[in-house]
N, C-alpha and C positions, 0 to 999 in steps of 0.2 A: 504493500500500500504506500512506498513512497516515503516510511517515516523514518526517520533516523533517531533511533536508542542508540543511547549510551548501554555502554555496559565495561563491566573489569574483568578480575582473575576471581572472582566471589559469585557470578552471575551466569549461566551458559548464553553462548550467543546463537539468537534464533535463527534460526533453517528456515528452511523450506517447508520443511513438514510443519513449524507454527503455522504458518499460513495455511495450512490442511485444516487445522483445530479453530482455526478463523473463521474458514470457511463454514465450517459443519456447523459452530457457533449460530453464524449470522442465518444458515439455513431454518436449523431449530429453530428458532427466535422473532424467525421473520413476519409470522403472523401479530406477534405481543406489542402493541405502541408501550405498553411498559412493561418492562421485564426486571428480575432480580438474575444478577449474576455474581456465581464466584468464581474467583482463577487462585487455585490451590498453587504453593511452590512457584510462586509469581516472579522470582529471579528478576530480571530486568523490570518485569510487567508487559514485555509484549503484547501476551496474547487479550489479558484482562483490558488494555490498553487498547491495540489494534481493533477489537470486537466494541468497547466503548464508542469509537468513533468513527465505524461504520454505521452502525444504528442511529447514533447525532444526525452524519449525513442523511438519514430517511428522517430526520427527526420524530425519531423513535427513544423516551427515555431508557435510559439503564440505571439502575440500582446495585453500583458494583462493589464489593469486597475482595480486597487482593490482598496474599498471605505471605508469609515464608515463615520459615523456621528459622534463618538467619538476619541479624541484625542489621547489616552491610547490604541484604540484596534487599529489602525493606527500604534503605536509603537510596540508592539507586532507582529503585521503583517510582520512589517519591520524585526524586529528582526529573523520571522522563515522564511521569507524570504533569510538575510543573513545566516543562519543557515542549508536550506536544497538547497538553487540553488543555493547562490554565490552572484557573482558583477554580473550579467546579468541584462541587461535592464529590466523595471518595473515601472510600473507607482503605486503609492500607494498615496492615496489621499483623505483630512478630507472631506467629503460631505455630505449635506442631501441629500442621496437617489443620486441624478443623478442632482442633484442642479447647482453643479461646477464642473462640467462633461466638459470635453475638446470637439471641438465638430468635433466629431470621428463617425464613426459608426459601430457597432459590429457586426458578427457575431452569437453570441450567450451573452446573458444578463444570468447570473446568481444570485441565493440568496437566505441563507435563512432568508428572512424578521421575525420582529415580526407576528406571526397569531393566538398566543392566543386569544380568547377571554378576555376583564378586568376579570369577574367574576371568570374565571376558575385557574387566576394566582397566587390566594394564595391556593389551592388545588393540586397544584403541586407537584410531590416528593421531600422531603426534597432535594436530589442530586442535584436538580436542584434550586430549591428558595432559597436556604440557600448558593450556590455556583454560582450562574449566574447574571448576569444584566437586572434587571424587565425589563430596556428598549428596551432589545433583543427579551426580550416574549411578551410584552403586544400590541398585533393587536387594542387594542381600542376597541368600543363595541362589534361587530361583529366578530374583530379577521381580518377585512378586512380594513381598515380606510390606514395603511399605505402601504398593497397591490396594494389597488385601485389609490395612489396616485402615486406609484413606476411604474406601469403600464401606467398610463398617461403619465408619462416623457419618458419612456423607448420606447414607440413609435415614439420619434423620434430619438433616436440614434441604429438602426434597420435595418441593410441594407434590400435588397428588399426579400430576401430568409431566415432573420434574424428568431433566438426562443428565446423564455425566460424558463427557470426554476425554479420555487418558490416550497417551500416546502409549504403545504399549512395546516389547520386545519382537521382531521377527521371528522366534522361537515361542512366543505364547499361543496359545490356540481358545477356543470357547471353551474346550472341554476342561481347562485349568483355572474356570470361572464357576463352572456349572456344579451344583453338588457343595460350593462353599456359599451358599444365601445369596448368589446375584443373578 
């Protein structure tokens, strides 16, 4: 879309595939003039960011809450926050996952979670392991550990018509979804 974030060594820097999670976003979404949304593990804030001001463009409100776990991509957030919307309302906020989640309920849950697998995260491209935060990548065994936990909480801030969007691992399937509550 054109927008130039900032980001550091504390933040991953958005692909191509954010733009997939945009997409699907603004699909979802597309009927709601007001919608609530969250962007879980909001790192820079792209995608919470990018999907905010798509929706402006229709002027369509959004009701957005953006998270991390770390303190530093929290600041960053805030920063392309002031940098690409303004003084506009915003919730932006340090959390594990949906921990100290206000208690709201969303429209649409977005994120893209850690889903590497441990094993696969020093095989990474230099691009990425030499410039990103391991705690962004690393899913823990499976690549599912912090997925699976984001999902438990995310059910219940969920209205009754509510989605989520997780970027997930090339090695996940449905069947490593199916049979655990999703």
């Amino acid at each position: 879309d054109n927008h130039l974030f900032k980001v550091n060594k504390e933040v991953l820097i958005p692909r191509i595939e954010s733009m997939d999670i945009v997409n699907m976003a603004e699909k979802i979404l597309s009927s709601k003039v007001s919608a609530s949304l969250a962007d879980i593990g909001t790192g820079s804030g792209a995608l919470g960011i990018a999907a905010y001001l798509r929706r402006k463009a229709k002027n369509q409100n959004t009701d957005l809450v953006m998270s991390d776990i770390s303190q530093t991509a929290v600041e960053v957030a805030k920063e392309n926050w002031k940098l690409l919307v303004g003084e506009e309302r915003v919730e932006i906020l340090v959390s594990d996952l949906m921990t100290d989640f206000p208690d709201k309920k969303f429209d649409l849950i977005m994120g893209n979670l850690p889903y590497i697998p441990s094993f696969r995260v020093k095989g990474l491209p230099e691009s990425v392991v030499d410039y990103e935060p391991h705690v962004a990548l690393d899913g823990g065994n499976e690549g599912l550990e912090i997925i699976f936990r984001f999902l438990t909480q995310a059910k219940n801030f969920l209205t009754p018509d509510g989605s989520v969007i997780l970027e997930i691992d090339y090695a996940h399937t449905i069947e490593d979804f199916v049979g655990k509550g999703f």
